[in-house]
Backbone as a chain_set.jsonl record, in Angstrom:
{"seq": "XXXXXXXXXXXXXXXXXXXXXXXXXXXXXXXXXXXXXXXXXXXXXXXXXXXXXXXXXXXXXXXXXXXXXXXXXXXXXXXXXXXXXXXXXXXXXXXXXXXXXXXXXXXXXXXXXXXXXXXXXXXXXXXXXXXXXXXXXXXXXXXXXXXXXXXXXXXXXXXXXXXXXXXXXXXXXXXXXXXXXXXXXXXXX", "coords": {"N": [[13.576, 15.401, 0.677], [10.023, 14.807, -0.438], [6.859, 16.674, -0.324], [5.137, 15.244, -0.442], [6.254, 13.291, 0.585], [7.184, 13.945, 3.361], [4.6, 14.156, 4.011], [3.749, 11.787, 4.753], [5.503, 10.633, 6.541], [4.44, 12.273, 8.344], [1.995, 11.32, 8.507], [2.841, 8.52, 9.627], [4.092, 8.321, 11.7], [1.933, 9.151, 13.532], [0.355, 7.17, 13.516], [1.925, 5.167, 14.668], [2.248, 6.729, 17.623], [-0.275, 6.878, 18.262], [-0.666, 4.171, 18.25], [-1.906, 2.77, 16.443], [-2.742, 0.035, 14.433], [-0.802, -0.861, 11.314], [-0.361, -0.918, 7.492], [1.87, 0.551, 5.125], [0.544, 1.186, 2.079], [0.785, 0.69, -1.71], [2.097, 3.4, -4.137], [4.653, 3.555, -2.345], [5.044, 1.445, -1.229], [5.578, -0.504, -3.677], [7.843, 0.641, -4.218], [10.102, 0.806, -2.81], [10.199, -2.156, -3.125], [11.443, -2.315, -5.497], [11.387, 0.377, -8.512], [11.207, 3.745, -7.501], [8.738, 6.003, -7.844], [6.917, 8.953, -8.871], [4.378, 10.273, -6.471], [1.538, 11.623, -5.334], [-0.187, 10.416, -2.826], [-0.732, 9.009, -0.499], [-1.332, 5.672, 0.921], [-2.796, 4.224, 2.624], [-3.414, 0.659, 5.093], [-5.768, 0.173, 7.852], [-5.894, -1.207, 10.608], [-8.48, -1.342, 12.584], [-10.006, -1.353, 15.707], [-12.61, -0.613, 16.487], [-14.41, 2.276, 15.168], [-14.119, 4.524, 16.33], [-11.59, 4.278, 17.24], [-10.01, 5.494, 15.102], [-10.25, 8.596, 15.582], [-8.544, 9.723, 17.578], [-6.163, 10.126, 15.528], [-6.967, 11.47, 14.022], [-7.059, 13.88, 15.233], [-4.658, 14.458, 15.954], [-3.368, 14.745, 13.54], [-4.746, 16.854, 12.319], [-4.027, 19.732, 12.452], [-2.081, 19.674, 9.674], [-4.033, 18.109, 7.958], [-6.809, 17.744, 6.138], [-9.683, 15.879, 7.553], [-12.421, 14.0, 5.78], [-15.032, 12.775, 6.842], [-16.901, 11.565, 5.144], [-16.973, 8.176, 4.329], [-16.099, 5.765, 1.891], [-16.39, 3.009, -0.431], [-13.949, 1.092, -0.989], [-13.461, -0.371, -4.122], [-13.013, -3.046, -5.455], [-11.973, -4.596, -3.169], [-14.012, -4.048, -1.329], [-13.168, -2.716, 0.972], [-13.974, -0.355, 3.197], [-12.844, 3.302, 3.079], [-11.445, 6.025, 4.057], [-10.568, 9.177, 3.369], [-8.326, 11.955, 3.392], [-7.162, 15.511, 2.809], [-4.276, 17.686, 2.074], [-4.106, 20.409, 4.274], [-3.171, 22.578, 3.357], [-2.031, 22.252, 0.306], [-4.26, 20.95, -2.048], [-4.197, 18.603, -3.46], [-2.577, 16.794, -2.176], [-3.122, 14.314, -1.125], [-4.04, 11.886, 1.606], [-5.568, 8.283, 1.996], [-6.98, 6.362, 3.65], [-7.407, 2.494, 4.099], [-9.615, 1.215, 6.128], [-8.991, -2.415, 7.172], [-10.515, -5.149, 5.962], [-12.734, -8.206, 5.716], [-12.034, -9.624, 3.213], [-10.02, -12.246, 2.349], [-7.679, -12.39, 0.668], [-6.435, -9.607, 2.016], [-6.715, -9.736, 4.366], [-4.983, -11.925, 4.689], [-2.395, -10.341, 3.939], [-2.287, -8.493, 5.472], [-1.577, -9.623, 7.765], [0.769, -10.961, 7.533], [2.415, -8.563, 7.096], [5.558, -6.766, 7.353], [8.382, -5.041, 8.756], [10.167, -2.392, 7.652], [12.892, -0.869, 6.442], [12.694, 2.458, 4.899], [14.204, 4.187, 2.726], [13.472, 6.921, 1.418], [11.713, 7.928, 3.099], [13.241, 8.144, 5.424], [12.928, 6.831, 7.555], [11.934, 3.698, 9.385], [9.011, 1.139, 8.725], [5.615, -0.286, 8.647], [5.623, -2.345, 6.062], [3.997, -4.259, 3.48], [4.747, -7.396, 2.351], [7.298, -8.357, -0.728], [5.998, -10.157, -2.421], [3.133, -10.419, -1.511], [2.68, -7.082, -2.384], [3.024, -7.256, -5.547], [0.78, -9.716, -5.928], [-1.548, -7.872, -5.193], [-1.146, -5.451, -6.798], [-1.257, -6.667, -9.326], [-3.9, -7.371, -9.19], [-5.781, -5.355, -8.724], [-4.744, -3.804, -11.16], [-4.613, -1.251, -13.132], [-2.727, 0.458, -15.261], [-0.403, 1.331, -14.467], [-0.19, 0.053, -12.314], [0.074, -2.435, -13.069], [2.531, -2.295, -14.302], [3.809, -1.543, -11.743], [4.281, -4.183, -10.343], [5.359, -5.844, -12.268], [7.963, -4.659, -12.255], [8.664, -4.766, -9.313], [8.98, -7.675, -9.902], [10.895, -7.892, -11.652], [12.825, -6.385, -10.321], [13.023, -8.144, -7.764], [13.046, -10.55, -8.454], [12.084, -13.56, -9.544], [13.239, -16.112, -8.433], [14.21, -15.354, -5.6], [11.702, -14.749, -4.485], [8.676, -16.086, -2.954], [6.947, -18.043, -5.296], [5.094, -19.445, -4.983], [3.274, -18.832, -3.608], [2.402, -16.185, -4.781], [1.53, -17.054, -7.443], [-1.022, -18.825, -6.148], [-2.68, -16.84, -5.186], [-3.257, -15.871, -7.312], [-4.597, -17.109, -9.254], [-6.952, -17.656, -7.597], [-7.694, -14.221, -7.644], [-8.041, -14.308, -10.495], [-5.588, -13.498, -11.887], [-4.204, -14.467, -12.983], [-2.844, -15.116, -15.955], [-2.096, -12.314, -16.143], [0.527, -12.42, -14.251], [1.54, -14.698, -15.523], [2.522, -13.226, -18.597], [3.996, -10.852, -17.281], [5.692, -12.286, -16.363], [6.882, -13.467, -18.695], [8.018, -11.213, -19.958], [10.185, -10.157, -18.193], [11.741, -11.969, -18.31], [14.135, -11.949, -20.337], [15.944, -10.209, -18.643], [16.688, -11.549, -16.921]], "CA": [[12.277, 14.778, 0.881], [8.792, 16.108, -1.103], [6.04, 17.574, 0.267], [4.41, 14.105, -0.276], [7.163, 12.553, 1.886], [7.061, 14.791, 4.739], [3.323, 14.084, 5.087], [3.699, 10.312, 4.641], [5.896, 10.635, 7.701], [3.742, 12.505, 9.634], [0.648, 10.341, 9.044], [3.079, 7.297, 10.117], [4.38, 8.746, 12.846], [0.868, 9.479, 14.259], [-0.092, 6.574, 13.514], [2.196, 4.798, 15.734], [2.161, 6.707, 17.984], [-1.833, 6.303, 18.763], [-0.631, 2.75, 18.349], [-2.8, 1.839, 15.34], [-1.855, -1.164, 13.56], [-0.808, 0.039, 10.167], [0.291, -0.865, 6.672], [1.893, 1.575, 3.948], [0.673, 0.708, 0.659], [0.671, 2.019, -2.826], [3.787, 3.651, -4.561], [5.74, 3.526, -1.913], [5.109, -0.388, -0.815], [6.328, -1.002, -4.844], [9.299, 2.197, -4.479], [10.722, -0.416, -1.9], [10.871, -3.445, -3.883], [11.774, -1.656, -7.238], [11.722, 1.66, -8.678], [10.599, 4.229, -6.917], [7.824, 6.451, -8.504], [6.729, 10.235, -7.627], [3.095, 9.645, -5.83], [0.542, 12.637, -4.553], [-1.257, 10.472, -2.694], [-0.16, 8.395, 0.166], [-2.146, 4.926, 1.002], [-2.516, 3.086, 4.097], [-4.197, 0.268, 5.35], [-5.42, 0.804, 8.928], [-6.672, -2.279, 11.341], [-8.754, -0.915, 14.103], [-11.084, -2.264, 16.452], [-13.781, 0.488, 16.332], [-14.391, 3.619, 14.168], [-13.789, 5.651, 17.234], [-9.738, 4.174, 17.106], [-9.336, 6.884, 14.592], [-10.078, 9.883, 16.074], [-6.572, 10.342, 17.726], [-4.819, 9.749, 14.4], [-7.267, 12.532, 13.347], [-6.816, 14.83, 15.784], [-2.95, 14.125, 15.924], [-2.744, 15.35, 12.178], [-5.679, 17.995, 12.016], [-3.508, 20.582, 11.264], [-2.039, 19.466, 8.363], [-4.838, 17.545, 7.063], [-8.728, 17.746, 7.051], [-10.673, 14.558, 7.552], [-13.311, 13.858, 5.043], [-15.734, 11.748, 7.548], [-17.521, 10.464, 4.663], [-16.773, 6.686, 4.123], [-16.201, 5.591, 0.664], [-15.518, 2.012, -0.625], [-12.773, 0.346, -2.482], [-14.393, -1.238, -5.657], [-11.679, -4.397, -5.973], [-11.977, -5.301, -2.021], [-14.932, -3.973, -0.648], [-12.74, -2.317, 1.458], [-13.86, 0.647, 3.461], [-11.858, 3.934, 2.982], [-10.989, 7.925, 4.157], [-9.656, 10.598, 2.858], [-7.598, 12.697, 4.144], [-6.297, 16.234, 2.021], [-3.437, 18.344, 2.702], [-4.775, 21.682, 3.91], [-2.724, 24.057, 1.985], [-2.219, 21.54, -0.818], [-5.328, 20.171, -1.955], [-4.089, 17.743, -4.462], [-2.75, 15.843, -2.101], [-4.256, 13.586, -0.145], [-3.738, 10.05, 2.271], [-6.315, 7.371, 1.922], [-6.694, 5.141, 4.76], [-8.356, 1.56, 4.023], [-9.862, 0.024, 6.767], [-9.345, -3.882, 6.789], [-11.771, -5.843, 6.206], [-12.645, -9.625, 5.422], [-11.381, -9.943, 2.459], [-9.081, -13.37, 3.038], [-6.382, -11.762, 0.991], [-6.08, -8.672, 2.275], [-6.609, -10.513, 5.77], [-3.303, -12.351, 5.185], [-1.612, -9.454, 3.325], [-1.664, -7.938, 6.616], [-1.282, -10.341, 8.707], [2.497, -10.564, 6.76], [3.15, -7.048, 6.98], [6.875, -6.617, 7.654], [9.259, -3.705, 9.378], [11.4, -1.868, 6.468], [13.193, 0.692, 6.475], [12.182, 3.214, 3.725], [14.952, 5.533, 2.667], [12.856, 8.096, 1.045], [11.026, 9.184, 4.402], [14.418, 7.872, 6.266], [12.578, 5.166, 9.053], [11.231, 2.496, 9.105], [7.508, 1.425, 8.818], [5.168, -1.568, 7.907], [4.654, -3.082, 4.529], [3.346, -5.855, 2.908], [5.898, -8.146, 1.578], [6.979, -8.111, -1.691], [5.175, -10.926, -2.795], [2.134, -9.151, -2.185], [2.475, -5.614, -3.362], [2.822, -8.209, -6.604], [-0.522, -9.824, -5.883], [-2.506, -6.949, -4.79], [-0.853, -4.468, -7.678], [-1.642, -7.141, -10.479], [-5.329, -7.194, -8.811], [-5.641, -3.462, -8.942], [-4.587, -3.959, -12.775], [-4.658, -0.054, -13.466], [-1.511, 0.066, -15.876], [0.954, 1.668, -13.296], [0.096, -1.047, -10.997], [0.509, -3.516, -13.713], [4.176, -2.017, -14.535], [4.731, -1.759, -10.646], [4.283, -5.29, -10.602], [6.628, -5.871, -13.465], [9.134, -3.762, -11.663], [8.906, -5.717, -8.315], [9.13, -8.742, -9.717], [11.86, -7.413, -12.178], [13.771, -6.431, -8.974], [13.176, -9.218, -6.393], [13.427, -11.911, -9.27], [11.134, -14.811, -9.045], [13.612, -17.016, -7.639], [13.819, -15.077, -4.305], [10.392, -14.77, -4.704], [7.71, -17.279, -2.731], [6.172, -18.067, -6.625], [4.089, -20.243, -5.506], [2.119, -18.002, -2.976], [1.427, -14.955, -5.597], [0.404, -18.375, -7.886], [-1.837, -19.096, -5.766], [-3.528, -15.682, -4.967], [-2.979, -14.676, -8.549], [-5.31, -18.099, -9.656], [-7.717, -16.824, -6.878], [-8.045, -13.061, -8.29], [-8.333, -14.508, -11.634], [-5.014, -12.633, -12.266], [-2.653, -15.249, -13.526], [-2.576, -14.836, -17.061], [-1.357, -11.236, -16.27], [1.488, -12.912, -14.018], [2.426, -15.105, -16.785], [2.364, -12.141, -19.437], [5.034, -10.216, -16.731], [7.373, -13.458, -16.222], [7.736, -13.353, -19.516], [8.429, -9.701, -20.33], [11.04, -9.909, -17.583], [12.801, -13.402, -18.392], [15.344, -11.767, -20.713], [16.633, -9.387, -17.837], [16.567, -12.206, -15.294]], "C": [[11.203, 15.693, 0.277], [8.037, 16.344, 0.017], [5.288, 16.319, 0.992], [4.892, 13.058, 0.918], [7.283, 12.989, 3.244], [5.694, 14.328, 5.149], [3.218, 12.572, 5.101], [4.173, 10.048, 6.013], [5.302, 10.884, 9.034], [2.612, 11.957, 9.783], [1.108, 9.288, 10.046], [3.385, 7.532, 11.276], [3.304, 9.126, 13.975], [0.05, 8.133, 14.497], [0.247, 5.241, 14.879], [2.154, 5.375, 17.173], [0.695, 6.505, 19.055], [-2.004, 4.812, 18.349], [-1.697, 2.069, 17.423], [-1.938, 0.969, 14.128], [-1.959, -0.9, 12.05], [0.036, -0.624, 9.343], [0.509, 0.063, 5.511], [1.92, 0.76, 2.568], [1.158, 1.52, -0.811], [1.766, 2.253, -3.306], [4.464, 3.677, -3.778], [5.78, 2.121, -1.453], [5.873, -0.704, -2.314], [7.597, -0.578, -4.906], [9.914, 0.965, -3.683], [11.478, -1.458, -2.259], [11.31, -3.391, -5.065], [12.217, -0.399, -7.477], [10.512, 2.258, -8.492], [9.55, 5.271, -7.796], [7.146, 7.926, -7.61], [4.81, 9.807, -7.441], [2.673, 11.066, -5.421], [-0.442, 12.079, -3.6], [-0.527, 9.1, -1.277], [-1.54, 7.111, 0.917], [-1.888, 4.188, 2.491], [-3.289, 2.0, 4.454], [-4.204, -0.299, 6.779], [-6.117, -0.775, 9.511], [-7.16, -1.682, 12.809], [-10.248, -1.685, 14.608], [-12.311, -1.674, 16.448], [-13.402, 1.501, 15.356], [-13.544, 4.398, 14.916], [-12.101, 5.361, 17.087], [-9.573, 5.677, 16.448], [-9.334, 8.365, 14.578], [-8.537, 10.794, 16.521], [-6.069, 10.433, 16.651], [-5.513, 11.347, 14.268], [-7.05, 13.439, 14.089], [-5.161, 15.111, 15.693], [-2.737, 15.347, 14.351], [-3.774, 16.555, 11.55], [-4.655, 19.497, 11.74], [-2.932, 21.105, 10.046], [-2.764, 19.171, 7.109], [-6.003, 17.736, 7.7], [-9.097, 16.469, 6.546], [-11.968, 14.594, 7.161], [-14.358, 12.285, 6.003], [-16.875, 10.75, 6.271], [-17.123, 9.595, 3.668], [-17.329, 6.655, 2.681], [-15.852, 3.761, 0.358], [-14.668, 1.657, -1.695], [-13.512, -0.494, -3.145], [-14.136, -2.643, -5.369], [-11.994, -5.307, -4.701], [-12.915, -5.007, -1.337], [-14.625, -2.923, 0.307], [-13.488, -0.347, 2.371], [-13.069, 1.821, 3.151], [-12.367, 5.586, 3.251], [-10.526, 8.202, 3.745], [-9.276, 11.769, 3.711], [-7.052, 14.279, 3.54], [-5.51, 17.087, 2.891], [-3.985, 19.948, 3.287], [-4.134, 23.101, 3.426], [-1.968, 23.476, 0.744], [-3.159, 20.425, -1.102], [-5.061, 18.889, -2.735], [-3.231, 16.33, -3.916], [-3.305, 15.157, -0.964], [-3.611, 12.012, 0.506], [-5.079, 9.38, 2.558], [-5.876, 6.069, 3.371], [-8.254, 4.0, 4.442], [-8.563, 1.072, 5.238], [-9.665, -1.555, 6.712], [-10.725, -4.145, 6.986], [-12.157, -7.396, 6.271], [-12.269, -10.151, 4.524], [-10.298, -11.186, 2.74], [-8.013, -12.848, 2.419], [-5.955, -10.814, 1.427], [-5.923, -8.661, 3.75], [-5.076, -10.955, 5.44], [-2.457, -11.476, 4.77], [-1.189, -8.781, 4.594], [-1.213, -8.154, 7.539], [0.404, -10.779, 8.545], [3.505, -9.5, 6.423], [4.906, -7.287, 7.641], [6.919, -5.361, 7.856], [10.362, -3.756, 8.449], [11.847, -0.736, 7.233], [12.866, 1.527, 4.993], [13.232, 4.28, 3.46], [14.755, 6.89, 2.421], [12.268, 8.891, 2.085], [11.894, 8.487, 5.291], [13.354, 7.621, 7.859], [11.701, 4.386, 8.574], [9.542, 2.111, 9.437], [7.076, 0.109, 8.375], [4.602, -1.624, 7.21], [4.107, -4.175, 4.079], [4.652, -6.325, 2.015], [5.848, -8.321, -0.262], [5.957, -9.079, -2.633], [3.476, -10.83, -2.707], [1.766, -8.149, -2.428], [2.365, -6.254, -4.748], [1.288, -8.767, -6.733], [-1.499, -8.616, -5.917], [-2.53, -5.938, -6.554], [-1.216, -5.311, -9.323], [-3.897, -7.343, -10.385], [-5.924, -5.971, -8.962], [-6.044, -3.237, -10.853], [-4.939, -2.625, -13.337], [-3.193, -0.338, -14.551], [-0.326, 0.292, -15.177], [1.385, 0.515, -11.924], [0.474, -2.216, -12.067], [2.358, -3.047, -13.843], [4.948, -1.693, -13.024], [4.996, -3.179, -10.301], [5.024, -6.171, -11.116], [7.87, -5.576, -13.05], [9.627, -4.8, -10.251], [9.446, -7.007, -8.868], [10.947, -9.139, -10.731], [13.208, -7.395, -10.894], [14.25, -7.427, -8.228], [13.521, -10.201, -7.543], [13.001, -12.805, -8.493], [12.278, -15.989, -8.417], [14.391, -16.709, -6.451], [12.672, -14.71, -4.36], [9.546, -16.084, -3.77], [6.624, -16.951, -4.342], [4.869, -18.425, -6.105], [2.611, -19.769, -4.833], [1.17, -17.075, -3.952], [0.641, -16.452, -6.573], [-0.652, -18.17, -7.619], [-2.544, -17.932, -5.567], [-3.754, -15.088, -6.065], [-4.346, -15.162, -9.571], [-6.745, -17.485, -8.625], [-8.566, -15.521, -7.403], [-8.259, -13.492, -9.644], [-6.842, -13.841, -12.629], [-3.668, -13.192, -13.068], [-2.619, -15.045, -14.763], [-2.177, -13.564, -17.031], [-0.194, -11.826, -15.777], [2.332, -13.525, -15.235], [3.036, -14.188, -17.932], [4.164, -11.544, -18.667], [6.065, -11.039, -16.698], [7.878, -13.376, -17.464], [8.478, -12.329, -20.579], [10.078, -9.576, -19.314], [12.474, -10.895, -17.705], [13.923, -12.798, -19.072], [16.232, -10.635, -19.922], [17.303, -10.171, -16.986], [18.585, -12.684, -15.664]], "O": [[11.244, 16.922, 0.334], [8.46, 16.245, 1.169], [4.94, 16.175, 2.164], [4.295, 12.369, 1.745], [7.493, 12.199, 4.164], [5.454, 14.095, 6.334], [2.201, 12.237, 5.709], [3.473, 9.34, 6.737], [5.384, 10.345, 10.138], [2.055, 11.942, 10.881], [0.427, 8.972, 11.021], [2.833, 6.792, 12.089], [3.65, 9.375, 15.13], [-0.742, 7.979, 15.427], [-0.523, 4.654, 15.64], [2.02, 4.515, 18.043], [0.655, 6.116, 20.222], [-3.09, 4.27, 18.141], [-2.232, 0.987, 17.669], [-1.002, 1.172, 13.355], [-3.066, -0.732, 11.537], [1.089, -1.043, 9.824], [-0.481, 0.42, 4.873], [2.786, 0.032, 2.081], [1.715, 2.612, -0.928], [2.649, 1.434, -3.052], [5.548, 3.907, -4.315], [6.932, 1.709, -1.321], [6.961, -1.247, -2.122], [8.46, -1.21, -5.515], [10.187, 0.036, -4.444], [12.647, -1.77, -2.035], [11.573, -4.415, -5.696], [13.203, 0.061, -6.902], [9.378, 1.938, -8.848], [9.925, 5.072, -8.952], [6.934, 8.073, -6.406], [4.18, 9.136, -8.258], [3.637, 11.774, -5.129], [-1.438, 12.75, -3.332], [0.333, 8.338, -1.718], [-2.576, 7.59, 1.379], [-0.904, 3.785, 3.112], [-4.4, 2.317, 4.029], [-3.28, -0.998, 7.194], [-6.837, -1.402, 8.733], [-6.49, -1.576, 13.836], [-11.149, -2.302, 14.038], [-13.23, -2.491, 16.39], [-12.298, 1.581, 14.817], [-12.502, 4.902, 14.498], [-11.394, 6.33, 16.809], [-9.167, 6.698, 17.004], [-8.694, 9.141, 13.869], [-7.874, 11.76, 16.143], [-5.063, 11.123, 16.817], [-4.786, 12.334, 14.383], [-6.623, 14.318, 13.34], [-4.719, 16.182, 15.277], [-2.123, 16.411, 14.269], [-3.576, 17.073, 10.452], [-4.772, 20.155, 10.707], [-3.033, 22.199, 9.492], [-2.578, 19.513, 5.941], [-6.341, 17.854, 8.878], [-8.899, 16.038, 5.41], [-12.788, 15.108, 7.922], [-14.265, 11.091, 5.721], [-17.423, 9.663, 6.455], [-16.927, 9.898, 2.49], [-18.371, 7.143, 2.245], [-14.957, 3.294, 1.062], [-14.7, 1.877, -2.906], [-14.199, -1.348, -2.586], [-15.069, -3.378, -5.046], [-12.245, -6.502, -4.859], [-12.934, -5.752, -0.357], [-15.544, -2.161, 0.609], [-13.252, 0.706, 1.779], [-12.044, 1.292, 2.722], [-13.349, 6.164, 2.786], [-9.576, 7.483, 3.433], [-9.952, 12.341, 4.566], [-5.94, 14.306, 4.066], [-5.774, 17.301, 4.074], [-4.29, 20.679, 2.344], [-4.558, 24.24, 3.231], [-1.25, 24.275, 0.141], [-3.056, 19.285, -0.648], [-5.919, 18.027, -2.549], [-3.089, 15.273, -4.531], [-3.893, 15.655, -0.004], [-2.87, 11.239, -0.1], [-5.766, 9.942, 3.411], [-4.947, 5.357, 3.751], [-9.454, 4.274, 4.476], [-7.633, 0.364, 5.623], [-10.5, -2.006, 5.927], [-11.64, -3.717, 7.69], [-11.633, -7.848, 7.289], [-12.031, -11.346, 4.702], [-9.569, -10.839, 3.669], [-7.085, -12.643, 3.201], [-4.727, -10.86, 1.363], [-5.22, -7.851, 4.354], [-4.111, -10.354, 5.914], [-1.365, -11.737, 5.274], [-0.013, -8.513, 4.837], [-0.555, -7.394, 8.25], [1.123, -10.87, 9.54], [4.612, -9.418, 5.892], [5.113, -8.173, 8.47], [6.078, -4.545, 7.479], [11.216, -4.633, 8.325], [11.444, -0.022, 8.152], [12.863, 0.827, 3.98], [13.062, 5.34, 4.061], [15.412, 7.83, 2.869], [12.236, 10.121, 2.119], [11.217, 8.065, 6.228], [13.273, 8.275, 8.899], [10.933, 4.413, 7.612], [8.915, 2.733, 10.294], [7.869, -0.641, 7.807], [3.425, -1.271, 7.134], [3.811, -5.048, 4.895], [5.319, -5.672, 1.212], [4.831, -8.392, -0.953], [5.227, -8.584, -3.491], [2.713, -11.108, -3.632], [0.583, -7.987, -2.726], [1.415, -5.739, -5.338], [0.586, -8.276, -7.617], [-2.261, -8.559, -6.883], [-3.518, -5.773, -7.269], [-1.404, -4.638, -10.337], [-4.77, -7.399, -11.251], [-6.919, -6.033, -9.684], [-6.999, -2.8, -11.495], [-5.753, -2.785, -14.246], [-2.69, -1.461, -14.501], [0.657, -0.445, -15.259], [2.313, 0.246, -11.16], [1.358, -2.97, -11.661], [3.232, -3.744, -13.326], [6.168, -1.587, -12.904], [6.147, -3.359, -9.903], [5.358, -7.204, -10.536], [8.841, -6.21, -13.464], [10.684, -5.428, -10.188], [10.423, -7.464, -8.275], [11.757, -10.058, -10.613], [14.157, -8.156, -10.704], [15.432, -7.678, -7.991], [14.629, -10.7, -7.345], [13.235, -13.009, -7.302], [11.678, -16.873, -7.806], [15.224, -17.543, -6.099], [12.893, -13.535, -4.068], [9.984, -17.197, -4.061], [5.839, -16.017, -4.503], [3.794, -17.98, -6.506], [1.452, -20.034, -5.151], [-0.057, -17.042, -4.048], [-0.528, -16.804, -6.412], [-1.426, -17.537, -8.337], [-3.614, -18.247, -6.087], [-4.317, -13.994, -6.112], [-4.993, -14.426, -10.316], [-7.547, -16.79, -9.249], [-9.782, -15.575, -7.587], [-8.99, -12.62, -10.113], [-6.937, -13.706, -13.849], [-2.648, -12.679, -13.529], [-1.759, -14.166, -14.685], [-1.7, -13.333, -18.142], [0.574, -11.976, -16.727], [3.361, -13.099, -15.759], [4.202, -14.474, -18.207], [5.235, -11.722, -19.247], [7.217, -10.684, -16.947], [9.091, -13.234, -17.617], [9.185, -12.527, -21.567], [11.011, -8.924, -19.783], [13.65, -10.718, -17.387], [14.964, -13.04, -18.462], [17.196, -10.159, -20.522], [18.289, -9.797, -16.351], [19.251, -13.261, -14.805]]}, "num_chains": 1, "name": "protein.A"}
């Protein structure tokens, strides 16, 4: 396990246990449904009822990590977000998004699933693959475009719900990348 994996664990593990409702995003939500990818940076997205919720998490993990109290937003979703860095490796760091209203990122979570993750050996909740696909073609950085590619490479659109990312993909404006990936992948399928 890396350095990165050890603290992925111990965010999640804090997380449940101060019972905050939690999804792991990011390279390891794609590592899941595809190939896995080395990451410095571990993503989450947190659902709490107040600010104050996250104090425990922070106290819980204050000696590993220092909590950057000032609130940043996600560009793409509006999304609230913390930072978190390691404190005797600064480079890396865990991002926690707040939800927010966003309607997909509302049902993205509201679909979270219980995996198991082999890389930090237990299990934890992700977003299904069908949207690490949505979200990661929304994103549209190139790594998220080729995690995207990879997922869908993997799961293969016909265990796939198509017609959901479709629809969220028409939404984000993102379907002509979808199409682009179906057909980069068709001669594997």
């Amino acid at each position: 396990m890396t350095t990165v994996d050890h603290m992925a664990c111990r965010v999640l593990r804090a997380l449940e246990k101060c019972a905050v409702p939690y999804m792991l995003v990011g390279a390891y939500s794609s590592g899941v449904y595809a190939i896995p990818r080395s990451t410095k940076d571990v993503d989450v997205v947190l659902s709490l009822q107040t600010p104050a919720d996250l104090d425990p998490v922070v106290s819980e993990l204050a000696p590993v990590l220092e909590f950057d109290p000032q609130v940043t937003f996600e560009t793409i979703t509006g999304s609230l977000r913390y930072i978190l860095r390691a404190v005797r490796n600064r480079s890396l760091q865990v991002e926690f998004f707040l939800l927010g209203d966003d309607p997909f990122v509302v049902e993205r979570f509201s679909r979270r699933v219980r995996v198991w993750v082999p890389v930090l050996e237990m299990e934890v909740s992700l977003p299904t693959a069908e949207d690490v696909i949505v979200q990661k073609l929304r994103w549209g950085r190139a790594k998220d475009i080729e995690d995207a590619r990879d997922v869908l490479a993997v799961q293969t659109p016909a265990r796939l719900d198509m017609e959901y990312v479709k629809r969220w993909c028409e939404a984000h404006g993102t379907l002509e990348k979808l199409r682009t990936l179906l057909v980069e992948i068709a001669p594997f399928l």
